[in-house]
mmCIF file as gemmi writes it, N, C-alpha and C atoms, coordinates in Angstrom:
data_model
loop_
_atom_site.group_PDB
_atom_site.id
_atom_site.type_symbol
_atom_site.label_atom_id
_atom_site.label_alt_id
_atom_site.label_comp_id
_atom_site.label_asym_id
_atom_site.label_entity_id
_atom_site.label_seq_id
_atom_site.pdbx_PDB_ins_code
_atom_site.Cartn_x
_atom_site.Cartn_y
_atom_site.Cartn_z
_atom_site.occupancy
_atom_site.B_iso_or_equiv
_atom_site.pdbx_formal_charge
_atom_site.auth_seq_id
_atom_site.auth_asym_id
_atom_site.pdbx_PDB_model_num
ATOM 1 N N . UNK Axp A 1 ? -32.815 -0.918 0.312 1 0 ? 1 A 1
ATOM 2 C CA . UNK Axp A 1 ? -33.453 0.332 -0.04 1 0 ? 1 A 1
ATOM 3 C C . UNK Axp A 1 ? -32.612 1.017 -1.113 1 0 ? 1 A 1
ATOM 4 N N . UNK Axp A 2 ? -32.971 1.404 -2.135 1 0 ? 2 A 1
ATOM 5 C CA . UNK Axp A 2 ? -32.59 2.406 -3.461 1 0 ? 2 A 1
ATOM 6 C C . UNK Axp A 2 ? -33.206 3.786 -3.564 1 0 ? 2 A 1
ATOM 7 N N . UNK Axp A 3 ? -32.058 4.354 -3.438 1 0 ? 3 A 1
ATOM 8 C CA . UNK Axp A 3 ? -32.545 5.823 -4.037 1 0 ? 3 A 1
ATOM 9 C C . UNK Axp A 3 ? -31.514 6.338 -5.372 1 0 ? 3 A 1
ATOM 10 N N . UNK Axp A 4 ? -32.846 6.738 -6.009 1 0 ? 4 A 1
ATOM 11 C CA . UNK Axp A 4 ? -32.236 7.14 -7.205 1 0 ? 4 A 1
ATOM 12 C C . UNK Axp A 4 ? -31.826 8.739 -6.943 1 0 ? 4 A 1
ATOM 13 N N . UNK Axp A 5 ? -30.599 8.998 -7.719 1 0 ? 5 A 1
ATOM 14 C CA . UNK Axp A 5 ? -30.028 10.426 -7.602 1 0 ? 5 A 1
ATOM 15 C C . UNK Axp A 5 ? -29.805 10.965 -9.096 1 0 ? 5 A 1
ATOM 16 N N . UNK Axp A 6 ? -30.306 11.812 -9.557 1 0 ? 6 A 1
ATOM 17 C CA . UNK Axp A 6 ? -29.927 12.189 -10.662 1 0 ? 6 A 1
ATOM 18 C C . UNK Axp A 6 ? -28.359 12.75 -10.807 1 0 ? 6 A 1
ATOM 19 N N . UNK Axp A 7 ? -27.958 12.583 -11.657 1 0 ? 7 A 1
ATOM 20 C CA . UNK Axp A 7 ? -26.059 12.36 -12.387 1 0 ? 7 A 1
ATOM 21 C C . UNK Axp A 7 ? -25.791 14.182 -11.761 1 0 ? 7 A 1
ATOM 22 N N . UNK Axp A 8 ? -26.405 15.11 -12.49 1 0 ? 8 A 1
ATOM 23 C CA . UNK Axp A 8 ? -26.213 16.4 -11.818 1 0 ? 8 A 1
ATOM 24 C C . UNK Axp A 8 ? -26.575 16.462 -10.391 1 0 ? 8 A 1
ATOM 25 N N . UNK Axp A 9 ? -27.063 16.133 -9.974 1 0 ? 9 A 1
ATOM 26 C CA . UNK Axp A 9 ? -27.389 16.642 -8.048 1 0 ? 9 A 1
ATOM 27 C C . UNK Axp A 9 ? -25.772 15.754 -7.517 1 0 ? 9 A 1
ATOM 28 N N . UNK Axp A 10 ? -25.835 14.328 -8.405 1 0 ? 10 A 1
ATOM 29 C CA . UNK Axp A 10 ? -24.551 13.37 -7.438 1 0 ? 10 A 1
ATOM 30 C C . UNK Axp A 10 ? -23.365 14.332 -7.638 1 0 ? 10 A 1
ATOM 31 N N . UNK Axp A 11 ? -23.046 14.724 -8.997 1 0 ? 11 A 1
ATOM 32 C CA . UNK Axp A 11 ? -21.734 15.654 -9.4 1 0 ? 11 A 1
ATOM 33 C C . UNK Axp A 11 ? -21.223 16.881 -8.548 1 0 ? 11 A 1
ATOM 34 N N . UNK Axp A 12 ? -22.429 17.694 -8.203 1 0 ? 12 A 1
ATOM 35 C CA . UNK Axp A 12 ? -22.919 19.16 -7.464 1 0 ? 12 A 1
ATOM 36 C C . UNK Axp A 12 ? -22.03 18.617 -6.041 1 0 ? 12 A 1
ATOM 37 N N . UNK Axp A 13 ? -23.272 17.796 -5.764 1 0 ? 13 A 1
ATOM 38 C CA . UNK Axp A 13 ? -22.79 17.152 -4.439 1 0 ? 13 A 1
ATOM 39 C C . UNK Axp A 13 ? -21.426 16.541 -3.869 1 0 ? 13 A 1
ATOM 40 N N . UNK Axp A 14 ? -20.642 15.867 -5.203 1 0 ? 14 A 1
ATOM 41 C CA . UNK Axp A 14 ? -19.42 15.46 -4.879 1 0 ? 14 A 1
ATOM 42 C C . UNK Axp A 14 ? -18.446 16.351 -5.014 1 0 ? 14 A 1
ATOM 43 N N . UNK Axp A 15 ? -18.654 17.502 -5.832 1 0 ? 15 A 1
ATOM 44 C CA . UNK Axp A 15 ? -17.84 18.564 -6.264 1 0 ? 15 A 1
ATOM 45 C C . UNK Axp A 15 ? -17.641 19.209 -5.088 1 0 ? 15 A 1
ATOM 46 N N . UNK Axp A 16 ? -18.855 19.54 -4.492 1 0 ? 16 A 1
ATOM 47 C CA . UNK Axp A 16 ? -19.177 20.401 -3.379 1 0 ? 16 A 1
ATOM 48 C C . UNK Axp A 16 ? -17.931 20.036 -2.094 1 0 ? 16 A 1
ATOM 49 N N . UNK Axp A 17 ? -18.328 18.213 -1.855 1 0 ? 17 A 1
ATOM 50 C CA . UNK Axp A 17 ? -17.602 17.787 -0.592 1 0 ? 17 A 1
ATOM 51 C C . UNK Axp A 17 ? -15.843 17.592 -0.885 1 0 ? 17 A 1
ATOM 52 N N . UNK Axp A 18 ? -15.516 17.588 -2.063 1 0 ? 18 A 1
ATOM 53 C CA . UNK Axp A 18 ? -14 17.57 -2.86 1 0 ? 18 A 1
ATOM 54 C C . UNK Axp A 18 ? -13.726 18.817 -2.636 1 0 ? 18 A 1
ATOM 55 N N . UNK Axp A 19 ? -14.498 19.936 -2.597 1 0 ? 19 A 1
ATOM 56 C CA . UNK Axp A 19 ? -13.622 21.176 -3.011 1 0 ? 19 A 1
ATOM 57 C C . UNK Axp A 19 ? -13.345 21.703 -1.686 1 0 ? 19 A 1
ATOM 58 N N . UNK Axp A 20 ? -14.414 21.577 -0.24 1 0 ? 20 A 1
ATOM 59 C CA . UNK Axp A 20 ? -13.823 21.386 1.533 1 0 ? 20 A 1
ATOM 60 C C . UNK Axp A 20 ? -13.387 20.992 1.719 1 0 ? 20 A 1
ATOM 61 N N . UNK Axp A 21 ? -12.646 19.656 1.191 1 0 ? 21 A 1
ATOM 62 C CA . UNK Axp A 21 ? -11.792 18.682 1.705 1 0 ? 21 A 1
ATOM 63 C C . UNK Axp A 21 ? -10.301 19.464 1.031 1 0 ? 21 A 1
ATOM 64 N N . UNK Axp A 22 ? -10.336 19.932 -0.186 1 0 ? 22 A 1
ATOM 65 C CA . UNK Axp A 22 ? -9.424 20.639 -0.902 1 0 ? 22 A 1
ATOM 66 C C . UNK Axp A 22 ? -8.649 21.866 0.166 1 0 ? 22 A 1
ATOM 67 N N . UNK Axp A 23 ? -10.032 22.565 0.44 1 0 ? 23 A 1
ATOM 68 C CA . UNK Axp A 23 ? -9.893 23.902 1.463 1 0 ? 23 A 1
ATOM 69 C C . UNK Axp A 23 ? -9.189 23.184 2.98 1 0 ? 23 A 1
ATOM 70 N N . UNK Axp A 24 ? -9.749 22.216 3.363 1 0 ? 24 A 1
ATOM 71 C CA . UNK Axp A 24 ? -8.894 21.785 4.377 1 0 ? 24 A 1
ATOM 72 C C . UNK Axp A 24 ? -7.779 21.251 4.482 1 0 ? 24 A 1
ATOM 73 N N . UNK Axp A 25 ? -7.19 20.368 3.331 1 0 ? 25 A 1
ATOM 74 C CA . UNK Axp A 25 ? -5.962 19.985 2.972 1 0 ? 25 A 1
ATOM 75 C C . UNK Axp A 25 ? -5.09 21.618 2.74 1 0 ? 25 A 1
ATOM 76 N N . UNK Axp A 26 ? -5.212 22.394 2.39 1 0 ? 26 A 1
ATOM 77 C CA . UNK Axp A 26 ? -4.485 23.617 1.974 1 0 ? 26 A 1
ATOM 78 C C . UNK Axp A 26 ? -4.57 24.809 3.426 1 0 ? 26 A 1
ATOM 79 N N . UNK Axp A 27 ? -5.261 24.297 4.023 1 0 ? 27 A 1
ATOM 80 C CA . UNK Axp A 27 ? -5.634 25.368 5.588 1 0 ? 27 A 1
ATOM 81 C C . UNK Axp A 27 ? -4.384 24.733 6.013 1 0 ? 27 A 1
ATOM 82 N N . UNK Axp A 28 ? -4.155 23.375 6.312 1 0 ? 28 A 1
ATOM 83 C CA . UNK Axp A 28 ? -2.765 22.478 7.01 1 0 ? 28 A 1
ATOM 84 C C . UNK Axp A 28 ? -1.956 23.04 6.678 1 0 ? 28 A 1
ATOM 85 N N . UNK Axp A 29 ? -1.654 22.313 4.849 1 0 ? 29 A 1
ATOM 86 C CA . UNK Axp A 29 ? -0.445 23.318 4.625 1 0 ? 29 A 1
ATOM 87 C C . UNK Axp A 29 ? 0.006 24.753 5.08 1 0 ? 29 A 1
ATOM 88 N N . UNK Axp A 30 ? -0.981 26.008 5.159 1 0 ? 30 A 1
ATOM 89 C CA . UNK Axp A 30 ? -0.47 27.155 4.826 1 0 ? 30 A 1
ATOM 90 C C . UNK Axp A 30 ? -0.273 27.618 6.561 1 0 ? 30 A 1
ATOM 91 N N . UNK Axp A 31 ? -0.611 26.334 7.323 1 0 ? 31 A 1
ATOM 92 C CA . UNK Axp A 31 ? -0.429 26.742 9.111 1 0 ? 31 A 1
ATOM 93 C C . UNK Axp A 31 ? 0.547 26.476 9.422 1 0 ? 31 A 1
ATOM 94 N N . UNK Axp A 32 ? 1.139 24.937 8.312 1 0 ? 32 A 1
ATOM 95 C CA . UNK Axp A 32 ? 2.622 24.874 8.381 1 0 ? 32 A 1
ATOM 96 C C . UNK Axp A 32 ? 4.205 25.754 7.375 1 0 ? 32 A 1
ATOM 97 N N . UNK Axp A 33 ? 3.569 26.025 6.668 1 0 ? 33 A 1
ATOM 98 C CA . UNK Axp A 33 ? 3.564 26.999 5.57 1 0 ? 33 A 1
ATOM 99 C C . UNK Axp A 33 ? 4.079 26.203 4.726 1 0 ? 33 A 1
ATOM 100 N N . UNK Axp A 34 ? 4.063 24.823 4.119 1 0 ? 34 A 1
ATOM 101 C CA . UNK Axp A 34 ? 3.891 24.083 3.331 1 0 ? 34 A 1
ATOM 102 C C . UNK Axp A 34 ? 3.268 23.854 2.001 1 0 ? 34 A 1
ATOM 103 N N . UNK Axp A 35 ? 3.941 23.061 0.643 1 0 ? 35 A 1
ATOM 104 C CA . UNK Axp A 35 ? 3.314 23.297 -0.214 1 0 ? 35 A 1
ATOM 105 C C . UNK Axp A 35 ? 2.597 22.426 -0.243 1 0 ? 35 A 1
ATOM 106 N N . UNK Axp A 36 ? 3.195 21.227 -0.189 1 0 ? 36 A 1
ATOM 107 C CA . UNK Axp A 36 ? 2.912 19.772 -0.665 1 0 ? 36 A 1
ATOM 108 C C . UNK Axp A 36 ? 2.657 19.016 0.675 1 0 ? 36 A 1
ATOM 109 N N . UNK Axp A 37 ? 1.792 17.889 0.576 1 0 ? 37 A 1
ATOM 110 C CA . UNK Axp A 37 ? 0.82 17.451 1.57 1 0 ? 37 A 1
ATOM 111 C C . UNK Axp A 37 ? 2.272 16.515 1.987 1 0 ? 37 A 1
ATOM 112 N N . UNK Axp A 38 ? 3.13 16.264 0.882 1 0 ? 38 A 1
ATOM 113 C CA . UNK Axp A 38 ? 4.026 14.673 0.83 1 0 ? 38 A 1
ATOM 114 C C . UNK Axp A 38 ? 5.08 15.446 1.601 1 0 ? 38 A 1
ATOM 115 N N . UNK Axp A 39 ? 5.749 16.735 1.734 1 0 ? 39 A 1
ATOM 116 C CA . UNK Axp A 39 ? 6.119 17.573 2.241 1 0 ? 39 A 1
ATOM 117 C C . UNK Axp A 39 ? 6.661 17.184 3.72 1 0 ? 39 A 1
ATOM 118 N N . UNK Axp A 40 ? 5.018 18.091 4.107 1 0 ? 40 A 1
ATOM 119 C CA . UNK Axp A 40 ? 4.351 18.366 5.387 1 0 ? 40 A 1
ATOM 120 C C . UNK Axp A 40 ? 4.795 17.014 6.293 1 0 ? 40 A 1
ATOM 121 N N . UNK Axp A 41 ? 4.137 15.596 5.434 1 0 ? 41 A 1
ATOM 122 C CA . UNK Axp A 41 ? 4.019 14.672 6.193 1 0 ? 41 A 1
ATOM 123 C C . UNK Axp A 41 ? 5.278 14.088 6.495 1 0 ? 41 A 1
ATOM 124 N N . UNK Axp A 42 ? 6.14 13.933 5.51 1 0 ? 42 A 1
ATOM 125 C CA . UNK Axp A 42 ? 7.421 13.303 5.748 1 0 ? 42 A 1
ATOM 126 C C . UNK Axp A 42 ? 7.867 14.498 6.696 1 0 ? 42 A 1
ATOM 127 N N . UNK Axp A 43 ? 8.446 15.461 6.915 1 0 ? 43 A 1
ATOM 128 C CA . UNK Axp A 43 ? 8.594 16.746 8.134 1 0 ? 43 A 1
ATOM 129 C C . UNK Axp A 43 ? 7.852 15.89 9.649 1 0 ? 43 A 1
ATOM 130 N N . UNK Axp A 44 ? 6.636 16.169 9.311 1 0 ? 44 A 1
ATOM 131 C CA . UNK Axp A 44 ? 6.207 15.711 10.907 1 0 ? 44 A 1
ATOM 132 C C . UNK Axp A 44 ? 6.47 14.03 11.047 1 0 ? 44 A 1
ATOM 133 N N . UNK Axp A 45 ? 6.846 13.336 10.259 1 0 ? 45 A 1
ATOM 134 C CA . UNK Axp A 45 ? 7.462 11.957 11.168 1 0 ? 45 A 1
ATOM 135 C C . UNK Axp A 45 ? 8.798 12.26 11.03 1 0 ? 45 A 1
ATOM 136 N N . UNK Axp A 46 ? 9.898 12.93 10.218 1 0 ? 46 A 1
ATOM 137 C CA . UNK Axp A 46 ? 10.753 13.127 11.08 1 0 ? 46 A 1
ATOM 138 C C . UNK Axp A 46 ? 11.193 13.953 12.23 1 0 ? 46 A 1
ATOM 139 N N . UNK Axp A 47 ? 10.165 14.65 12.754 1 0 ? 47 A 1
ATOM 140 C CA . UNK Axp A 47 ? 10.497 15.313 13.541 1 0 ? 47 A 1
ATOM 141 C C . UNK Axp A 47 ? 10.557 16.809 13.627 1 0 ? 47 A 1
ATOM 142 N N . UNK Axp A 48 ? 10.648 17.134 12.151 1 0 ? 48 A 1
ATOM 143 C CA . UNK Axp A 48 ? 10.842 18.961 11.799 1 0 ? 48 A 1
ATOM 144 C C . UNK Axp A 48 ? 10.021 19.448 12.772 1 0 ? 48 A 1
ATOM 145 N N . UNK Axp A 49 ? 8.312 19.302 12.679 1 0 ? 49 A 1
ATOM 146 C CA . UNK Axp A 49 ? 7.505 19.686 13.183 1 0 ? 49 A 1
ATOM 147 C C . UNK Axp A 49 ? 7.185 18.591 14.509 1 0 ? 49 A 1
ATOM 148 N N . UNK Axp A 50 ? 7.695 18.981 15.277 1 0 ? 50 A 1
ATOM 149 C CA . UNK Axp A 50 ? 7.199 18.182 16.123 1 0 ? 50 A 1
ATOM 150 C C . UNK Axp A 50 ? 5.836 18.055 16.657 1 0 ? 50 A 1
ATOM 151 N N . UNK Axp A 51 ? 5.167 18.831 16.488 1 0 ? 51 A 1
ATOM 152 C CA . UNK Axp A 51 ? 3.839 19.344 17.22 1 0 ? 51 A 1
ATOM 153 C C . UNK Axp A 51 ? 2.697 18.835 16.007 1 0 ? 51 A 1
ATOM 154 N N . UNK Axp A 52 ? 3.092 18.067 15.171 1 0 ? 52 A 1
ATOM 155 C CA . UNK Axp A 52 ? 2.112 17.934 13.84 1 0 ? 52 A 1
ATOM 156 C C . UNK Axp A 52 ? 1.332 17.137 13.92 1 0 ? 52 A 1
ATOM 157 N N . UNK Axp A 53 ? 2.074 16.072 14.602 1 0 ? 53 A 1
ATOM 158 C CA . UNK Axp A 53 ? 1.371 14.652 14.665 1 0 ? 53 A 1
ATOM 159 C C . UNK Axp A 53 ? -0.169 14.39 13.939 1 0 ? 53 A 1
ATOM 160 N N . UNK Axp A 54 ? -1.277 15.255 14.811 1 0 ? 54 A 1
ATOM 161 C CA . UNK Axp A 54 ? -2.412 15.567 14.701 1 0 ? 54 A 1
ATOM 162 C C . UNK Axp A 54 ? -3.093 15.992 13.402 1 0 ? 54 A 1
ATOM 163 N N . UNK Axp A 55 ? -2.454 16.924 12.728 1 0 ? 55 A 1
ATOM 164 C CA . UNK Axp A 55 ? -2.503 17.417 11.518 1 0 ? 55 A 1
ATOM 165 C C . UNK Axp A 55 ? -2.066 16.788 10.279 1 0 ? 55 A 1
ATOM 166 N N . UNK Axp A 56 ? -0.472 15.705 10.743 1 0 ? 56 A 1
ATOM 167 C CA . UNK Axp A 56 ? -0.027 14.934 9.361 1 0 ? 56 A 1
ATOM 168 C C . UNK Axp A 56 ? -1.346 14.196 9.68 1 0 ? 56 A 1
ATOM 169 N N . UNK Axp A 57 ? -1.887 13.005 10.518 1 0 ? 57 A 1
ATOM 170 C CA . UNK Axp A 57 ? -2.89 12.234 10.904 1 0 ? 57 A 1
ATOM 171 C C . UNK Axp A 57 ? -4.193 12.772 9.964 1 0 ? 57 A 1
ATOM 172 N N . UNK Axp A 58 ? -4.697 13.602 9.881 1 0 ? 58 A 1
ATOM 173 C CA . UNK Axp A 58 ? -5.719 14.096 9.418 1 0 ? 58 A 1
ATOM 174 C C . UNK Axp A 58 ? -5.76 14.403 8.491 1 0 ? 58 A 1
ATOM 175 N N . UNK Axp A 59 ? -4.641 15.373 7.998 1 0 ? 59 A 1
ATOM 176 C CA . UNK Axp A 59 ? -4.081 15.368 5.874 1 0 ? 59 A 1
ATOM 177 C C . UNK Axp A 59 ? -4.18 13.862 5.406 1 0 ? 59 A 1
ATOM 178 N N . UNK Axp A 60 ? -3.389 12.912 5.937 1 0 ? 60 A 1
ATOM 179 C CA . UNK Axp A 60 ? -3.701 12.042 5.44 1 0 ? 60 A 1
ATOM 180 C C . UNK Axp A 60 ? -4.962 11.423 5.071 1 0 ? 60 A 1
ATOM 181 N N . UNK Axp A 61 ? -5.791 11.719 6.204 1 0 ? 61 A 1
ATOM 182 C CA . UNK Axp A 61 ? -7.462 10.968 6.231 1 0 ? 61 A 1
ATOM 183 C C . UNK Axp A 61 ? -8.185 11.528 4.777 1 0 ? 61 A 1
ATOM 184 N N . UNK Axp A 62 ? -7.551 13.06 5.037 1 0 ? 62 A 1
ATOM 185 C CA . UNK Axp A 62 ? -8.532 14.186 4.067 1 0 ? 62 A 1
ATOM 186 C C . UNK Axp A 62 ? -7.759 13.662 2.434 1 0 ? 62 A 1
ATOM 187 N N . UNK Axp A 63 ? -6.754 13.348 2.36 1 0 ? 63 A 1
ATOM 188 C CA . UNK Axp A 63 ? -5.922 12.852 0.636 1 0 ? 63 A 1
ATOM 189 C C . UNK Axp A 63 ? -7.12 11.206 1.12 1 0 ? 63 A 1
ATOM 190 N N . UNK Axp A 64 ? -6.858 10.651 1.573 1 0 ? 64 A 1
ATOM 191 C CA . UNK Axp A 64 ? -7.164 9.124 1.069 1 0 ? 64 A 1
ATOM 192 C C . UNK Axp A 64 ? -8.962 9.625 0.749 1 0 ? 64 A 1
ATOM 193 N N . UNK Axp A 65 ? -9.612 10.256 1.257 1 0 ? 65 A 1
ATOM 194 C CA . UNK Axp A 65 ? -10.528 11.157 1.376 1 0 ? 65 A 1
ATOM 195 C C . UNK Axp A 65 ? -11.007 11.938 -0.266 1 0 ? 65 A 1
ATOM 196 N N . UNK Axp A 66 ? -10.012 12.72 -0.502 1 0 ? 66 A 1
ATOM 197 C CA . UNK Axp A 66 ? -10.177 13.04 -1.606 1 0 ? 66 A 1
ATOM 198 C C . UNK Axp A 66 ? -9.977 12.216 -2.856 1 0 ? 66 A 1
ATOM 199 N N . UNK Axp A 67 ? -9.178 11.42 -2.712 1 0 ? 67 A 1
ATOM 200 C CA . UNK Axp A 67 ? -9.059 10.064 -3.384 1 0 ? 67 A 1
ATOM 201 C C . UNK Axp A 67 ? -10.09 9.514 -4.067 1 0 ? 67 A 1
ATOM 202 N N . UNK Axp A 68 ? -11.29 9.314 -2.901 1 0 ? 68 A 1
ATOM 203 C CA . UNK Axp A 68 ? -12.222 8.34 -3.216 1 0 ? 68 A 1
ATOM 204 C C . UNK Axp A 68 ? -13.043 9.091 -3.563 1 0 ? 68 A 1
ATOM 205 N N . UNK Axp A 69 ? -12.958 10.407 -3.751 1 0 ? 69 A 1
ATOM 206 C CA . UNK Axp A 69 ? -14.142 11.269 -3.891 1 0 ? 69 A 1
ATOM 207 C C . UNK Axp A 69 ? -13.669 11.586 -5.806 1 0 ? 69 A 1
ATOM 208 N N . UNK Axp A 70 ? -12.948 12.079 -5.937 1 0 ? 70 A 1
ATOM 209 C CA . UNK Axp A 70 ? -12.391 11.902 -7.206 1 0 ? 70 A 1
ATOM 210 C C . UNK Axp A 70 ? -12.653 10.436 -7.999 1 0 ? 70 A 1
ATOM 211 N N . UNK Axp A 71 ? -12.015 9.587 -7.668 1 0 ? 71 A 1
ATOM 212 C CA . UNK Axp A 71 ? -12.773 8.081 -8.215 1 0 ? 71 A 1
ATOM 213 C C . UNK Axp A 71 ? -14.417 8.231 -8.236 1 0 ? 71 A 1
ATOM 214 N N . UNK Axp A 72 ? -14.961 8.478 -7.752 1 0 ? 72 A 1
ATOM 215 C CA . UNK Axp A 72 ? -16.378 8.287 -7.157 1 0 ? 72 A 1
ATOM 216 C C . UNK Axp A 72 ? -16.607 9.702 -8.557 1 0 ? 72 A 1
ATOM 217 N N . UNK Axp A 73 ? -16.575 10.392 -8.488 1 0 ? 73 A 1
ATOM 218 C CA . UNK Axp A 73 ? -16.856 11.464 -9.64 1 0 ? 73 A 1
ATOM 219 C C . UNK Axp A 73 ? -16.401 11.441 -11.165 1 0 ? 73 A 1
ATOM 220 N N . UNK Axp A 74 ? -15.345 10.556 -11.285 1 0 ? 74 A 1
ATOM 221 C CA . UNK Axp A 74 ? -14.609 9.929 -12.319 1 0 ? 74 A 1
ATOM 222 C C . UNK Axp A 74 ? -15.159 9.016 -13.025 1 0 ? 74 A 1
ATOM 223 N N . UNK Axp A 75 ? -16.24 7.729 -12.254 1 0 ? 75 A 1
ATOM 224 C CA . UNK Axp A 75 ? -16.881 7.05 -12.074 1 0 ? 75 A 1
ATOM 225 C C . UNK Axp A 75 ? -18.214 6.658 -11.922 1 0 ? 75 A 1
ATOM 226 N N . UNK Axp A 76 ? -18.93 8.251 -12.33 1 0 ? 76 A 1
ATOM 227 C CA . UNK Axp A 76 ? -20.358 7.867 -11.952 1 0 ? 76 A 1
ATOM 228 C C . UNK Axp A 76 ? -21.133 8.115 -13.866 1 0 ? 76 A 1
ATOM 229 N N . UNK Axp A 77 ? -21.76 6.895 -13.337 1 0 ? 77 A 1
ATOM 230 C CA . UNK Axp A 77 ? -22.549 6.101 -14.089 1 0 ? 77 A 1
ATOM 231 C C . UNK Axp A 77 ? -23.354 7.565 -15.283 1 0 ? 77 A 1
């Protein structure tokens, strides 16, 4: 099955889900009061934060996340 998407609705749309994922990567930081995601994460496996676990786990999901969403917008046809 194909559906066609016009180039502006895909852009809108990817912009849209990049810029929540943005807002949620930066909600982490500012609960840990952190700048940098690379930061945060190296802190909670050594231990700084002990209580992070959950949160480095999920920054990470949301960067590999934004990753592909950036490629994917970088990239469209």
């Amino acid at each position: 099955m194909n559906i066609s998407l016009d180039k502006e609705v895909a852009e809108e749309l990817i912009t849209f889900k990049l810029r929540r994922i943005q807002e949620l990567i930066q909600s982490i930081l500012k609960h840990w009061d952190e700048s940098t995601a690379e930061s945060f994460i190296n802190k909670a496996r050594d231990g700084t934060y002990p209580e992070a676990e959950n949160d480095a786990i999920e920054l990470r999901q949301l960067l590999l996340e934004e990753e592909k969403l950036k490629n994917l917008l970088d990239n469209l046809p």
